[in-house]
C-alpha positions as a Markdown table, in Angstrom:
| # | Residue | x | y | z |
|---|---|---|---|---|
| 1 | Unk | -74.6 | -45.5 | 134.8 |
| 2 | Unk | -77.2 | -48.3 | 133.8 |
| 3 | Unk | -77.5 | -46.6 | 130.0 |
| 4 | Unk | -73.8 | -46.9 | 129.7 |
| 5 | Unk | -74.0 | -50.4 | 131.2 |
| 6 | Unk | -76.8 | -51.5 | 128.9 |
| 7 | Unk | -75.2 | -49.7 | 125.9 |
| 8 | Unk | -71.4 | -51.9 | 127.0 |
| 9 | Unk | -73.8 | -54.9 | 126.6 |
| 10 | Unk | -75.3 | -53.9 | 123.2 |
| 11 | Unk | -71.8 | -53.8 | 121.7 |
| 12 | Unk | -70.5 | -56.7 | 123.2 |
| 13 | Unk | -73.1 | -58.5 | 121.7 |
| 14 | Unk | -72.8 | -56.9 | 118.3 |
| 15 | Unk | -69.4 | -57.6 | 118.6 |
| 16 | Unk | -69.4 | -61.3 | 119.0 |
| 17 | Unk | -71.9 | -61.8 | 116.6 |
| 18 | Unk | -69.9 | -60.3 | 113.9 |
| 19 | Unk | -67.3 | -62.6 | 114.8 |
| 20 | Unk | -69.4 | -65.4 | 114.9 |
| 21 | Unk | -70.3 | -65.0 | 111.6 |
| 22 | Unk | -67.2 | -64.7 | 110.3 |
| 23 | Unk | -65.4 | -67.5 | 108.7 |
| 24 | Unk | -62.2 | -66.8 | 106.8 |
| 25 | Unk | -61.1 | -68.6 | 104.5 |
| 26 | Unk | -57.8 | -67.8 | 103.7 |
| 27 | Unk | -54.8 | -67.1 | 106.8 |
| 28 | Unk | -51.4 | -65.9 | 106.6 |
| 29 | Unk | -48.5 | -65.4 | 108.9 |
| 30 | Unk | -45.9 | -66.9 | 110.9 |
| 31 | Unk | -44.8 | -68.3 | 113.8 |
| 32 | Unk | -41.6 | -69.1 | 116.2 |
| 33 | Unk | -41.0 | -71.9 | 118.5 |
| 34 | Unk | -38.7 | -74.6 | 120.2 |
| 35 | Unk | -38.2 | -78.5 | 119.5 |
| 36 | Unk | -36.6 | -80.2 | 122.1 |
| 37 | Unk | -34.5 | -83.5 | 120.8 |
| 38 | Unk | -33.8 | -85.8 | 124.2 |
| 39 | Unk | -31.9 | -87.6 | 122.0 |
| 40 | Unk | -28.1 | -88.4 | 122.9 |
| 41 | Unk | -27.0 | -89.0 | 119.7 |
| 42 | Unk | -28.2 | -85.2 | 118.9 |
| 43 | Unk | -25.4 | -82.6 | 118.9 |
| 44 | Unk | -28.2 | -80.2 | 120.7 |
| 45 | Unk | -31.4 | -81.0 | 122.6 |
| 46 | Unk | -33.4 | -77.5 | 121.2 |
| 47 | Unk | -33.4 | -75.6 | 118.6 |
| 48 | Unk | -35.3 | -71.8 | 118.3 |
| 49 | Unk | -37.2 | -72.0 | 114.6 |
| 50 | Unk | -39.2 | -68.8 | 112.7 |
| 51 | Unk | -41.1 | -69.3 | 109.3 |
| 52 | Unk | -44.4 | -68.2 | 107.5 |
| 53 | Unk | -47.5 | -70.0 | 107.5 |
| 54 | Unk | -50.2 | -70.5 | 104.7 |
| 55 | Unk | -53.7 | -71.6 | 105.5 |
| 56 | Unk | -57.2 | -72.4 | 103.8 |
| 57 | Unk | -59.7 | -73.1 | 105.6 |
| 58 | Unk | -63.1 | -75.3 | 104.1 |
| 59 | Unk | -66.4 | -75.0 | 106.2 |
| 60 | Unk | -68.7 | -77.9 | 106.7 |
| 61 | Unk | -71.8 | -75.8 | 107.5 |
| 62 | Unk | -71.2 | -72.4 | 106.2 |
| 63 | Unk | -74.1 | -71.0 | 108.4 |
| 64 | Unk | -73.9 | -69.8 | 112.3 |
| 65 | Unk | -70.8 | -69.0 | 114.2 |
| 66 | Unk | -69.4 | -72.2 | 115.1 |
| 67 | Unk | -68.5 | -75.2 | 112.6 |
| 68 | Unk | -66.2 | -77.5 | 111.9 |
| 69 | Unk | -63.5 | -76.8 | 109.7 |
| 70 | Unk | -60.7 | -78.8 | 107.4 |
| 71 | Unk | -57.5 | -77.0 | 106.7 |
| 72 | Unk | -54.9 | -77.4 | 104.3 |
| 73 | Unk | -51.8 | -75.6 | 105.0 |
| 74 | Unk | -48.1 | -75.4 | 104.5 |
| 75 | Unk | -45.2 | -74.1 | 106.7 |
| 76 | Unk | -41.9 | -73.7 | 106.2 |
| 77 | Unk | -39.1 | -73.5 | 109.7 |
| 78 | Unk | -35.6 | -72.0 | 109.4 |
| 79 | Unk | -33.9 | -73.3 | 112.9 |
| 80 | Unk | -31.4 | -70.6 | 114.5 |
| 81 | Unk | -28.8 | -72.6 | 116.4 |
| 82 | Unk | -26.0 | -73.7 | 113.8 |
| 83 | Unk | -25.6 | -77.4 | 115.1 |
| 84 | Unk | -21.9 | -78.9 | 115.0 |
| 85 | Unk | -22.0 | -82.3 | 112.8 |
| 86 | Unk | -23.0 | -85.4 | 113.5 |
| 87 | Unk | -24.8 | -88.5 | 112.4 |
| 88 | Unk | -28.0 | -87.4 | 112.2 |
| 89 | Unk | -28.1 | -83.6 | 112.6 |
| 90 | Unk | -25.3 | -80.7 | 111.8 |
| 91 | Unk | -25.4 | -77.1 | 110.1 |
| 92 | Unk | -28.7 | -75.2 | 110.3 |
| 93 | Unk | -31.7 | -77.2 | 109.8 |
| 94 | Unk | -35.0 | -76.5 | 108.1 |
| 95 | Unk | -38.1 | -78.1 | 108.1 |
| 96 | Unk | -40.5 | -78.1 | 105.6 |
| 97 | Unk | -44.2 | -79.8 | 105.9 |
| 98 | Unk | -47.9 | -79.5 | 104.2 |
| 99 | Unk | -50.7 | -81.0 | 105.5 |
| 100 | Unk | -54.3 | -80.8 | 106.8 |
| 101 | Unk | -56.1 | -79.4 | 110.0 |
| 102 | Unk | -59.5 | -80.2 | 111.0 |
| 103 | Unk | -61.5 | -79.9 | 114.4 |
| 104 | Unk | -63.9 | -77.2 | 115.8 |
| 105 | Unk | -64.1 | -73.2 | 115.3 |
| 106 | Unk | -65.9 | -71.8 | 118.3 |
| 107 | Unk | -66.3 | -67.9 | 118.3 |
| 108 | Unk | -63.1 | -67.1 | 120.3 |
| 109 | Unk | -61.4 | -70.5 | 120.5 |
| 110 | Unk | -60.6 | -73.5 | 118.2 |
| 111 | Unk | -58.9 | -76.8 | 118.9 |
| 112 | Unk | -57.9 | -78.8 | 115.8 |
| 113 | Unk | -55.9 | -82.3 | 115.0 |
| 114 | Unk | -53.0 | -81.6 | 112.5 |
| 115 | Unk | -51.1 | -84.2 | 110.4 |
| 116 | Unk | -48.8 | -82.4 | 108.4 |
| 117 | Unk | -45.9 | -84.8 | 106.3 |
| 118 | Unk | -43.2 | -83.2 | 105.7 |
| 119 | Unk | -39.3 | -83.2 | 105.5 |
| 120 | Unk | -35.9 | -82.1 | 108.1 |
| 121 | Unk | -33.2 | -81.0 | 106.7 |
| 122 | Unk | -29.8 | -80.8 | 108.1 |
| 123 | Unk | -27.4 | -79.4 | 106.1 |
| 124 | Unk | -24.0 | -80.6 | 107.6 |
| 125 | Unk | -24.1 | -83.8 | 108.8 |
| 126 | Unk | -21.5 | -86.8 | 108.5 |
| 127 | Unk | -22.0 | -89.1 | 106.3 |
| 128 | Unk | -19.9 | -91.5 | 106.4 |
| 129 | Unk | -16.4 | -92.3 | 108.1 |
| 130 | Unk | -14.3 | -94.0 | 106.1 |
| 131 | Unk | -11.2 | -96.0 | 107.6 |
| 132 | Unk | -7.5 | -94.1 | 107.2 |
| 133 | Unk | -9.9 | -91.1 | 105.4 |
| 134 | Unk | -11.5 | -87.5 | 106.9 |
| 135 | Unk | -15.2 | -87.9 | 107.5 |
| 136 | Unk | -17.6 | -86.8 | 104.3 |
| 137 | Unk | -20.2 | -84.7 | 105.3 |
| 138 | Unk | -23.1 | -83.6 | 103.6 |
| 139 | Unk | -26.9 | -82.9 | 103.3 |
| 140 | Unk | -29.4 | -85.1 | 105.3 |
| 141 | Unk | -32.9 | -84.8 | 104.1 |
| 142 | Unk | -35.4 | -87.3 | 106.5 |
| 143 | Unk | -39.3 | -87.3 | 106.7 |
| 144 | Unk | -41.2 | -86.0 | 109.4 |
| 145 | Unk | -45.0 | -86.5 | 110.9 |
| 146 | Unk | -46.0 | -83.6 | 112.9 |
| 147 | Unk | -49.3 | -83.6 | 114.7 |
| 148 | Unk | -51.5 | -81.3 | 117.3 |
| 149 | Unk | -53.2 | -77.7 | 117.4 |
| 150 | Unk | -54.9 | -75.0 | 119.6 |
| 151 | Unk | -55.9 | -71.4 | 118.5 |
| 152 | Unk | -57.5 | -68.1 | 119.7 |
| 153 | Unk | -59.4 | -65.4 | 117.8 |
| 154 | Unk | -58.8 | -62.1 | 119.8 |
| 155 | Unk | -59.8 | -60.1 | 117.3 |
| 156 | Unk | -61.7 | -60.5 | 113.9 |
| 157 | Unk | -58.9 | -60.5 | 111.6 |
| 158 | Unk | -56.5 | -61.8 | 114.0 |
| 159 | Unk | -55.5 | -66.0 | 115.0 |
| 160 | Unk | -53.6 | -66.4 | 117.6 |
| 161 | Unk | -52.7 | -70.1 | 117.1 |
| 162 | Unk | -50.5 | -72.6 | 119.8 |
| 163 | Unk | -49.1 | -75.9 | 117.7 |
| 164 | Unk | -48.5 | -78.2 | 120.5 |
| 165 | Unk | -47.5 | -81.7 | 119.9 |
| 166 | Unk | -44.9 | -84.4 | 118.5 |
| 167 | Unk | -43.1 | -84.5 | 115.2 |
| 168 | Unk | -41.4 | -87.8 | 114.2 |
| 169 | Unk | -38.7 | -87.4 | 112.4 |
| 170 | Unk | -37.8 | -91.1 | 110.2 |
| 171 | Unk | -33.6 | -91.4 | 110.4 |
| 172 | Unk | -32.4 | -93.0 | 107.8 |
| 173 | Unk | -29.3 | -95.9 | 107.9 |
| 174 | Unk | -26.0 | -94.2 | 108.4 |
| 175 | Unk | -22.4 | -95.9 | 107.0 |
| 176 | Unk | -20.0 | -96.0 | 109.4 |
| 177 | Unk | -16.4 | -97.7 | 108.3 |
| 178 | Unk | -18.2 | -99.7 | 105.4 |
| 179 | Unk | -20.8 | -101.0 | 107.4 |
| 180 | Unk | -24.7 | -99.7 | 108.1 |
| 181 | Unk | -25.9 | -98.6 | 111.6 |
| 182 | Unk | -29.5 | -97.9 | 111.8 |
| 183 | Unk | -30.3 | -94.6 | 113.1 |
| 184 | Unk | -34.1 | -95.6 | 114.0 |
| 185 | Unk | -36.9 | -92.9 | 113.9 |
| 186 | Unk | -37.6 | -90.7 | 116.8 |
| 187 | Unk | -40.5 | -88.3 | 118.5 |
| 188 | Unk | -39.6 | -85.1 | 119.8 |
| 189 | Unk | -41.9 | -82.3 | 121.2 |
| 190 | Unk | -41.8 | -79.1 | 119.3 |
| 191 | Unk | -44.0 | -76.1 | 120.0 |
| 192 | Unk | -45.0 | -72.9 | 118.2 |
| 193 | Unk | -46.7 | -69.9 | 119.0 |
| 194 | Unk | -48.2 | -68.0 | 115.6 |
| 195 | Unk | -50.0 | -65.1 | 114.7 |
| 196 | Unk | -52.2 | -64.9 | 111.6 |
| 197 | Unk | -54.3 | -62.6 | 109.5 |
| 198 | Unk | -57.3 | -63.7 | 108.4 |
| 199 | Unk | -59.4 | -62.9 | 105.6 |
């Protein structure tokens, strides 16, 4: 019994040293998750999103097990609920954004600050209401800050990776009967839940 308890010990050690060592630099995978719009102008107040996920990943010391890393990545979020039309959302939206990530890699564990710029895109949304004339819709296309990040290494080739935070989304002016309404920015809490290979 103590061989096979010393010999549990040797491994687990082994085992987390390899994967302190290791430092990928390149991640790929995707992701699902929930924004949540308590907004009262929006037609909906969540919205279920999947989408891939690009990441490379830049090492400040290159040596040991834990470092600081800076990440540029990209990500890319088709939304599921088909949205009825309104003045600043309608259709299915997608959101696009591509930015940087950089905080501290621990063996099993990481927590990061993200800005990532980006773009929302709803593609049914009214435009404008003329007087004595149907409303025109069309495409909406606004920018978008989104910010925060926390992520698990269960296995060596394997992040498991929690995006919790806030992404702005800028509105743009809307015409209604001739005559400009701003439609002021808002912040909205959006989460995602990823899984990535790493290599």
């Amino acid at each position: 019994m103590k061989r096979f308890f010393f010999l549990f010990i040797l491994i687990c050690a082994a085992v987390n040293s390899q994967a302190q060592d290791f430092k990928p630099r390149f991640e790929i995978g995707g992701s699902v998750g929930e924004i949540l719009r308590d907004d009262p102008r929006a037609t909906s107040r969540n919205n279920t999103s999947f989408g891939p996920r690009f990441v490379y990943n830049i090492y400040a010391f290159g040596e040991g097990g834990d470092d600081l890393v800076l990440s540029l990545e990209g990500e890319m979020n088709w939304f599921i609920r088909d949205e009825r039309s309104g003045f600043i959302n309608g259709g299915h939206p997608t959101q696009g954004q591509f930015g940087v990530k950089a905080g501290y890699r621990a063996a099993t564990w990481g927590i990061f600050f993200k800005t990532h710029p980006g773009f929302m895109s709803f593609g049914n949304v009214v435009r404008d209401l003329p007087a004595g004339a149907p409303a025109r819709l069309g495409r909406l296309t606004v920018p978008i800050l989104n910010l925060g990040v926390v992520e698990f290494y269960p296995a060596r080739h394997l992040t498991l990776r929690f995006d919790l935070g806030q992404t702005h989304v800028y509105y743009p002016h809307a015409t209604i009967f001739a005559m400009n309404t701003p439609l002021a920015g808002r912040s909205f809490f959006q989460v995602n839940t990823g899984l990535h290979f790493t290599f």
